[in-house]
Steps between C-alpha positions, in 0.01 A plus 500: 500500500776591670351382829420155375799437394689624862234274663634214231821521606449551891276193467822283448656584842216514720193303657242713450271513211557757237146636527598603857742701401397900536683787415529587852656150592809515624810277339697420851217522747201381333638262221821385730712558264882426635785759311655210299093492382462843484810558274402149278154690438682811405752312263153357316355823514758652316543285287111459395438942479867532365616696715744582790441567846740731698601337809471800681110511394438113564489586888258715505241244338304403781162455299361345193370844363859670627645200214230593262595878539871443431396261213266727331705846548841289353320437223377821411830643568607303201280556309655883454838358526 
């Protein structure tokens, strides 16, 4: 669920269709993402899985799955909270 809704949002910023969209794709190389992109995606993202990403994280999201990762562990994280 999670990952449909990722390839949802990336499918508003990018030319590729959202089928082709893997967990090993990667946002700047592979989707061609530019950083006012990037950041736009992250700003939905966070806004969709209620959540905030630490700016000091967002650079080391290279990959979908590395997005999913930091998705899924923030929400079980909160979940204890």
């Amino acid at each position: 669920m999670i990952f449909n809704k990722v390839k949802d949002i990336l499918s508003d910023y990018i030319d590729m269709d959202s089928n082709e969209i893997k967990l090993e794709t990667r946002l700047a190389e592979d989707l061609g993402l530019n950083s006012y992109e990037f950041m736009s995606v992250i700003g939905e993202i966070e806004e969709e899985f209620d959540l905030e990403l630490d700016e000091r994280e967002i650079v080391k999201l290279i990959s979908i799955a590395d997005l999913l990762d930091y998705i899924s562990n923030f929400k079980e994280e909160n979940v204890f909270a």
